[in-house]
C-alpha positions in Angstrom: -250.0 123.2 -44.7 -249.2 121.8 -41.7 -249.5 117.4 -40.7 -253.0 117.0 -39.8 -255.8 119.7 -38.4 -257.1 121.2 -35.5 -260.9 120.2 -34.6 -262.5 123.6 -32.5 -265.3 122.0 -30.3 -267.5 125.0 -28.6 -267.9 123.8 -24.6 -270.4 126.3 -23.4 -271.2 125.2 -19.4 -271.5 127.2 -17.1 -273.6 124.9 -14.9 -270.3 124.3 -12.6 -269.4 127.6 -12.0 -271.2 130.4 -8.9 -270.8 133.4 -11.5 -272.4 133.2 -15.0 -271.2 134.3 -18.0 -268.5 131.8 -18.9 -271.0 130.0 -21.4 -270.1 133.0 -23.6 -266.4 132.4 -23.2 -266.5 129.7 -26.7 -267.9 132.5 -28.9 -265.7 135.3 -27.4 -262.8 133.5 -28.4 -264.2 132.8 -32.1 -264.9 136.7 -32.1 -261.5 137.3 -31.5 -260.3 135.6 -34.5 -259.5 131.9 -33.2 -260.2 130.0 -36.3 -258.5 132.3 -38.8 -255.4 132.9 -36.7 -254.9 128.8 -36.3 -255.3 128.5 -40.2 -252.7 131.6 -40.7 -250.7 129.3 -39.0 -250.7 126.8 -41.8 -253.6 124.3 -40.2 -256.8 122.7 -41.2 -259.4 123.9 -39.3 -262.4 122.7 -38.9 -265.1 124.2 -36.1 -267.6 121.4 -35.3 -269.9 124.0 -33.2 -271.1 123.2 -29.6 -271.9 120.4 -27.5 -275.1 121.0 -26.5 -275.5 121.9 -22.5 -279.1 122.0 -20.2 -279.3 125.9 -19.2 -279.4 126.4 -15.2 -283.1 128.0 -15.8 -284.4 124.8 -17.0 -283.0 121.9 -14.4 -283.1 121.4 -11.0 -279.9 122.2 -9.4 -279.8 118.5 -7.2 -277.7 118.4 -4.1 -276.1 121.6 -3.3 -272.8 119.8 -2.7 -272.5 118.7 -6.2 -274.7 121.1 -8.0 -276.5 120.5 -11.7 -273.8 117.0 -11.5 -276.2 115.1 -13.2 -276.4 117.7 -16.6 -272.8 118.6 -16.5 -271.7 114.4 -16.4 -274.0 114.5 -19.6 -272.5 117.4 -21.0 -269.4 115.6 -20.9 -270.4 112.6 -22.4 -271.2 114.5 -25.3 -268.0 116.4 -25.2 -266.1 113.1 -24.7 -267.6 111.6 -27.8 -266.6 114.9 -29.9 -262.8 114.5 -28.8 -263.0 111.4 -29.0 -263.8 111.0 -32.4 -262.1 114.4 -33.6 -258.6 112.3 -32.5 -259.4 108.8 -33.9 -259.8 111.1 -37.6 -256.1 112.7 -37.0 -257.0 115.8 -35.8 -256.0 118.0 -32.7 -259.0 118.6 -30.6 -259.4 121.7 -29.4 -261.9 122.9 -26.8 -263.5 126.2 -25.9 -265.1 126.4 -22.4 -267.3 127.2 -20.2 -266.3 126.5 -16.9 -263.4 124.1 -15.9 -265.5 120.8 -15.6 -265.7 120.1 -18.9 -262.6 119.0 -18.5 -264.1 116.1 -17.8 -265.5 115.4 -20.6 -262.2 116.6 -23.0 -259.8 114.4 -20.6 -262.6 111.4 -20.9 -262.5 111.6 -24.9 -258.7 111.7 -24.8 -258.1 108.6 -22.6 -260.3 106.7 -24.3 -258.8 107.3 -27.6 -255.4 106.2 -26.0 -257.0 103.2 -24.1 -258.4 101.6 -26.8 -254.6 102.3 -28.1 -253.5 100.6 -25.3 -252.0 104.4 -24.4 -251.8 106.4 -21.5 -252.2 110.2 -21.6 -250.3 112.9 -19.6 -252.2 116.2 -18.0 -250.8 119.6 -18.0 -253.0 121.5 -15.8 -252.2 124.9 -15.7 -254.8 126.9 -13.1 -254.7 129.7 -10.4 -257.0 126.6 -8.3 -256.0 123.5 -8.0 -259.7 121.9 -8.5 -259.3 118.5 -6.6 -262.4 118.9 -4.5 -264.7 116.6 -4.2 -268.2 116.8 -3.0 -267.4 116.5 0.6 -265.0 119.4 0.7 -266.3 121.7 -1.7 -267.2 124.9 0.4 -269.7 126.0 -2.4 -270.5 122.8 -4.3 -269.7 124.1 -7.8 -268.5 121.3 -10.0 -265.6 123.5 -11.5 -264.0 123.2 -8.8 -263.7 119.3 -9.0 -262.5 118.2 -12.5 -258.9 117.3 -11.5 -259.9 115.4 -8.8 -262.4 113.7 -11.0 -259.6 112.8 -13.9 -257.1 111.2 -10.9 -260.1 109.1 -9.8 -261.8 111.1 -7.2 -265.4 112.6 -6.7 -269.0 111.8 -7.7 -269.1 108.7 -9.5 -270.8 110.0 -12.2 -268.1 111.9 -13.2 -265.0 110.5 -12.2 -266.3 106.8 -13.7 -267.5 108.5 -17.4 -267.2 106.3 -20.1 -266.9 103.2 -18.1 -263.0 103.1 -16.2 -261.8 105.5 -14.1 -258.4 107.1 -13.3 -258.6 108.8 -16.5 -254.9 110.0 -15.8 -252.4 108.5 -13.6 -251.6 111.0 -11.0 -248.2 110.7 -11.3 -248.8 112.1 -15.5 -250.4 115.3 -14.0 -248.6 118.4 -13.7 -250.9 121.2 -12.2 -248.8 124.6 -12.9 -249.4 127.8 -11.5 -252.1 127.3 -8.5 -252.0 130.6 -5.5 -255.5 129.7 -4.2 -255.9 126.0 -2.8 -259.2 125.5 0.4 -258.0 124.1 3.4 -259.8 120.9 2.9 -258.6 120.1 -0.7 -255.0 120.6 -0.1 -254.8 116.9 1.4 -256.4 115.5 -1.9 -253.7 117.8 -3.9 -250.4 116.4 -1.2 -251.4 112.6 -1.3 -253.3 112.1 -5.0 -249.6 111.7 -6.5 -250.2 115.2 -8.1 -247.2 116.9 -8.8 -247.8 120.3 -8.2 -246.2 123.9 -8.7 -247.4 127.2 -7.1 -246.8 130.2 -7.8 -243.8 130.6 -5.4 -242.3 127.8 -7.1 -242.6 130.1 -10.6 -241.5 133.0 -8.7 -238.5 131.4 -7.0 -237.4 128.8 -10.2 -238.9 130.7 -13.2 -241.3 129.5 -15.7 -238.5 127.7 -17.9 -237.4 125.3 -14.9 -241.1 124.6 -13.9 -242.4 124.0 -17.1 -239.3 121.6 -17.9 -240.0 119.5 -15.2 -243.7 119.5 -15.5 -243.2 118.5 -19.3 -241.2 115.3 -18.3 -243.8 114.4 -15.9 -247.0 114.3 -18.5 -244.3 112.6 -21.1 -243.3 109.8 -18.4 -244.5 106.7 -20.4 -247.3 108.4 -21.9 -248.0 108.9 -25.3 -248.3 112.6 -25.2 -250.4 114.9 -22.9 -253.6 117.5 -23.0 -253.4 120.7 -22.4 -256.2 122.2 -19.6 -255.6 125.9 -19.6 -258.1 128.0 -17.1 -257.2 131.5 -17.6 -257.9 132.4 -14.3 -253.9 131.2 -14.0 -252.9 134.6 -16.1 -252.5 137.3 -13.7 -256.2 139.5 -13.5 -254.3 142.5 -14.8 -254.1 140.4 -17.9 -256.8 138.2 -17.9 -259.9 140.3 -16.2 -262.8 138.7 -17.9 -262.4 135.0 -15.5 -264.6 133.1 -13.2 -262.8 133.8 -10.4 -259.9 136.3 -11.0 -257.2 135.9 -8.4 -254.3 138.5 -7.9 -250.7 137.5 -8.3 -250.9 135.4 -11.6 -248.7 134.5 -14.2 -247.4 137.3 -16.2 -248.0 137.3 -20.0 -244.8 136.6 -21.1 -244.4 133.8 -18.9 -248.0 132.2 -19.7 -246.5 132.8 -23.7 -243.1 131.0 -22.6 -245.0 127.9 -20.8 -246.8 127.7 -24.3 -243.8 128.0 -26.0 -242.3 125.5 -24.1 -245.1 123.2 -24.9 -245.3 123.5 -28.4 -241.5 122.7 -28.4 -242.1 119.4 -26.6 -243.8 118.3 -29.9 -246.3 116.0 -27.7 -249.2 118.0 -27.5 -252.4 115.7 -28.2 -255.1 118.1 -27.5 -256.3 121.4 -25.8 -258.8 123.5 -24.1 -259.0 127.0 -22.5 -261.6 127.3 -20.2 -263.7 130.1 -17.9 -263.0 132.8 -20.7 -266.6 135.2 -19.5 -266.9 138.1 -21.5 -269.5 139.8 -19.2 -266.9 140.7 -17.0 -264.5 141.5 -19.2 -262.5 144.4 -21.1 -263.0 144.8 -24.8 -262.7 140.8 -25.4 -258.7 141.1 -24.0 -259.2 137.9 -22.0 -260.7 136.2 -24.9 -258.0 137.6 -27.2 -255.3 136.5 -24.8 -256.9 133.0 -24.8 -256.0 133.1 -28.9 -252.7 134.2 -28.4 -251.5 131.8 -26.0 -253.4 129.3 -28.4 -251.8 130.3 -31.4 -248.4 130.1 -28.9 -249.0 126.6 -28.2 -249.7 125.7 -31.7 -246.2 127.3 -33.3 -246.5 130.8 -33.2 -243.0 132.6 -32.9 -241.1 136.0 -32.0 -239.2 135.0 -35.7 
């Protein structure tokens, strides 16, 4: 048996997102065998359920730049308190969105932990979008397309101040891998937040090994380890189909493997999520079943 367990922590939002479905994406994964293919692996598991989330049919959606902000903030809380506690017990939280914003809430629970530690964390951010706008520059107002911005300190209060203290990460501890689809108004937030970012031309021109290497010594600078925030809309769509919003020319799926790989070998690792896994737009569970596998990468899984 391997040190310590994993704690699974269902995230089902999809209050952020424009297309529904994603609030599906937890249990797709656990159909495809999340829980048993972690313990094959030599871990504890234990699958604490779902936070609970407000459905869109039942709330007001509030200011159409920021919609549904005040639910998805509580949402988080919740969420933050899960992680929270699932780390100060010695186990590896591990969360299953929904859409991206409850990052929030898993990046809140982490920092916290580590504050009270008198720790910083480190953010791996690996995403097709960069999601560092704010209400003000959003085009559509969906709140998955903020988190980031919200962890580095900006956007609605209500988010970006959960839990009492905001930045929840250092910009200078974020690495956001992978991004091909930034909006012309965000890409200032992304060039002066202290961001380190990598496109996809960077992958193409460097290769996944060189990226990932550098973006591992960024989240490790000084920190005491680093979470995980892995939308699979960064997996190519010929991969990864079932996504709240697909984008063409991803990462391929041995290089979203190797960048797992690569993390699990860092042996720094504090915590996880995949997020906007929706199986109504999706093939036979494969992007749910991808989700596992890169999982199961991050958490040891070898060729040999």
């Amino acid at each position: 048996m391997r040190t310590g367990g994993i704690a699974v922590i269902g995230a089902p939002l999809d209050l952020g997102a424009g297309r529904r479905g994603v609030d599906m994406g937890p249990s797709a994964v656990r159909v495809a065998n999340l829980n048993q293919k972690l313990a094959a692996l030599g871990y504890a598991v234990e699958d604490l359920g779902n936070v609970s989330v407000d459905q869109p049919e039942s709330v007001d959606q509030g200011h159409r730049k920021a919609r549904y902000l005040a639910e998805i903030a509580a949402a988080c809380a919740r969420l933050g308190g899960l992680v929270e506690k699932a780390a100060a017990g010695g186990k590896l939280p591990l969360v299953l969105g929904g859409d991206h914003s409850v990052a929030v809430g898993t990046v809140a629970g982490m920092a916290r932990f580590l504050r009270r530690r008198k720790a910083r964390l480190g953010l791996l951010w690996i995403d097709a979008h960069a999601d560092m706008n704010t209400p003000r520059t959003s085009p559509s107002g969906n709140v998955h397309g903020m988190p980031l911005a919200c962890c580095v300190g900006l956007g609605p209060r209500e988010l970006v101040e959960l839990f009492g203290f905001a930045p929840k990460v250092n910009p200078t501890n974020v690495a956001l891998v992978g991004i091909r689809d930034v909006d012309q108004l965000e890409k200032p937030h992304v060039r002066k937040s202290g961001v380190r970012a990598f496109t996809m031309r960077d992958v193409d021109e460097r290769g996944m090994r060189a990226v990932m290497e550098d973006a591992i010594a960024i989240v490790n600078d000084g920190t005491a380890g680093f979470h995980v925030s892995f939308d699979m809309d960064a997996v190519d769509p010929d991969e990864a189909p079932g996504v709240g919003t697909p984008v063409r020319g991803g990462v391929s799926y041995r290089e979203a493997h190797l960048a797992m790989e690569i993390v699990c070998d860092s042996a720094r690792m504090l915590s996880m999520e995949v997020v906007e896994v929706n199986p109504v737009i999706d093939e036979f569970n494969r992007t749910a079943s991808l989700a596992v596998e890169l999982v199961t990468s991050a958490m040891g899984k070898r060729i040999l």
